[in-house]
C-alpha positions in Angstrom: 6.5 -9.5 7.2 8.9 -11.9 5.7 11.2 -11.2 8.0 11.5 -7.5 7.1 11.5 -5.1 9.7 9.5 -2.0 9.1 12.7 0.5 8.7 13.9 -2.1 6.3 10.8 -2.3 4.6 11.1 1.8 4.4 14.9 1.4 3.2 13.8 -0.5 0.4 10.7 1.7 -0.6 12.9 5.0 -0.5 15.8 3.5 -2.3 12.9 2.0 -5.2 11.9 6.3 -5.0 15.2 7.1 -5.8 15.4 5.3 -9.0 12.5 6.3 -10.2 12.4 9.5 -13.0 10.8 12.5 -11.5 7.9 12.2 -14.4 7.4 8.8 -13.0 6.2 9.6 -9.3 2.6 11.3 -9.8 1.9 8.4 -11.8 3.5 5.7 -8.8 1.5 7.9 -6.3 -1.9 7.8 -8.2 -0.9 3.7 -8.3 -0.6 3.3 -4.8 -3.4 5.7 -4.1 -5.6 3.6 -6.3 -4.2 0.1 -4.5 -4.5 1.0 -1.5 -8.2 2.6 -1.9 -8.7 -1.1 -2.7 -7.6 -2.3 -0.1 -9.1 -0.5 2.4 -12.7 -0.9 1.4 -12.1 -4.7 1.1 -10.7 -4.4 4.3 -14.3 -2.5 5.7 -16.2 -4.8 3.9 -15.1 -7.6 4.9 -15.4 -6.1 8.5 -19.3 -5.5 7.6 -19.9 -9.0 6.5 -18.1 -10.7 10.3 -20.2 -8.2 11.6 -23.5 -9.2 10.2 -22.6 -13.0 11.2 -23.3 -12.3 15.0 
C-alpha cells in the first residue's frame, strides 16, 4: 500500500497515538470504530451482490 510496509504503516499509526492528548483517544477509537463498521458491511455487501450475479 503505497509502498508502505505493514510495520511501517504501524510505526506511523503508534507515533500519530503518541501525539494525541489522552482525552482525545476514546473519541479517535469510537472514529475508527465507526469507519471501520462502515467498511466492513460495504465490504459484505458488496460480497452479497457478486454473489447474487451467479
Amino acid at each position: 500500500m503505497f509502498g508502505l510496509s505493514m510495520s511501517e504503516l504501524l510505526v506511523i499509526g503508534v507515533v500519530f497515538v503518541l501525539f494525541l492528548k489522552p482525552e482525545d483517544l476514546p473519541k479517535l477509537a469510537r472514529v475508527m470504530g465507526k469507519i471501520y463498521h462502515q467498511l466492513n458491511s460495504a465490504y459484505r455487501q458488496l460480497i452479497r451482490d457478486l454473489n447474487s450475479l451467479s
